[in-house]
C-alpha positions in Angstrom: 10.3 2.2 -2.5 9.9 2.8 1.2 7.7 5.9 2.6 10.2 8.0 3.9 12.5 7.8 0.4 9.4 10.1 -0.8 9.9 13.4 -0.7 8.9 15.5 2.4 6.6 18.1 0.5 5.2 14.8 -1.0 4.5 13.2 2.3 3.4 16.3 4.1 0.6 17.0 1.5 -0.3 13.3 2.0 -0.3 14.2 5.7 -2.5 17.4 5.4 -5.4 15.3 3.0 -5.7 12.5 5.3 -5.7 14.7 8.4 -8.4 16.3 6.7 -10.2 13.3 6.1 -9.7 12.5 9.6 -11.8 15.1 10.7 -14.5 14.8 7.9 -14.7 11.5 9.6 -15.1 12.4 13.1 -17.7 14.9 12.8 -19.4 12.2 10.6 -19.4 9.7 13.5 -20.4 12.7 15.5 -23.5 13.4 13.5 -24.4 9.6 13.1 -24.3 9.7 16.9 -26.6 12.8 17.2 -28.9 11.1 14.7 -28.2 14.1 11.5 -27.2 11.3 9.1 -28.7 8.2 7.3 -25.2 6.6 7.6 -25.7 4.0 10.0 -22.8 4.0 13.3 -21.1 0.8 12.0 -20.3 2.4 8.3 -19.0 5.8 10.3 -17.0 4.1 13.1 -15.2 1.9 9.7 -14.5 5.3 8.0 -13.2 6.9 11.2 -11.0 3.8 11.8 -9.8 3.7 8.7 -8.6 7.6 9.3 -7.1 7.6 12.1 -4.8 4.2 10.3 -3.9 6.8 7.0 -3.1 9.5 9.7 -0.9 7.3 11.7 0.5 6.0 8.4 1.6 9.5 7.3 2.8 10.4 10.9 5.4 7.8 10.9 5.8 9.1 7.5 7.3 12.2 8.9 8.9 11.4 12.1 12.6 11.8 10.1 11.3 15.7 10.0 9.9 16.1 13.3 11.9 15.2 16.6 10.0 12.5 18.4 11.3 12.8 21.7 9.9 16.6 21.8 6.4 15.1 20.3 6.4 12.7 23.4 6.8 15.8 25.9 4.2 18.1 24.5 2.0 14.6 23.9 2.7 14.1 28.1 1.8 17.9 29.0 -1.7 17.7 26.0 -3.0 14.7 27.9 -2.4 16.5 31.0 -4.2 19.6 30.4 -7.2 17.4 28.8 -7.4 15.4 32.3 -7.2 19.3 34.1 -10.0 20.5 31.5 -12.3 17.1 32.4 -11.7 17.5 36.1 -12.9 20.9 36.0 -15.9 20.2 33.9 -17.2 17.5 36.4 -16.6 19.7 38.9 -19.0 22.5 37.9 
């Protein structure tokens, strides 16, 4: 059975937990980097990894619901507001 002959409730839930994990996984890396955690960098980095792979796995999931082309524009204008945000922050 391919993903995307699951159900979309099925694979949005999917979508939800491992976005969740994704971010239990970056503030874990986060702390490891700050120095908060026994977990050594190289056991954080491989959980945050492996994430970000189950969140990419789960987009494509739902790419049938979404419509790509508008995810591409918004992704165009997010990145440009990050660079704004960063060239403001070296500037003060």
């Amino acid at each position: 059975m391919s993903i995307k002959e699951l159900p979309i409730d099925t694979r949005l839930i999917q979508l939800a937990e491992e976005a969740a994990e994704l971010s239990q996984a970056a503030i874990k890396y986060v702390r490891v980097l700050r120095g908060e955690t026994p977990v050594t960098k190289e056991d954080a980095l491989q959980n945050l990894t492996e994430e970000v792979a189950d969140v990419s796995v789960c987009m494509t999931s739902v790419n049938d619901l979404v419509r790509m082309s508008e995810v591409a524009e918004i992704i165009v204008e997010k990145v440009k507001r990050w660079e704004d945000r960063a060239d403001a922050e070296t500037i003060l």
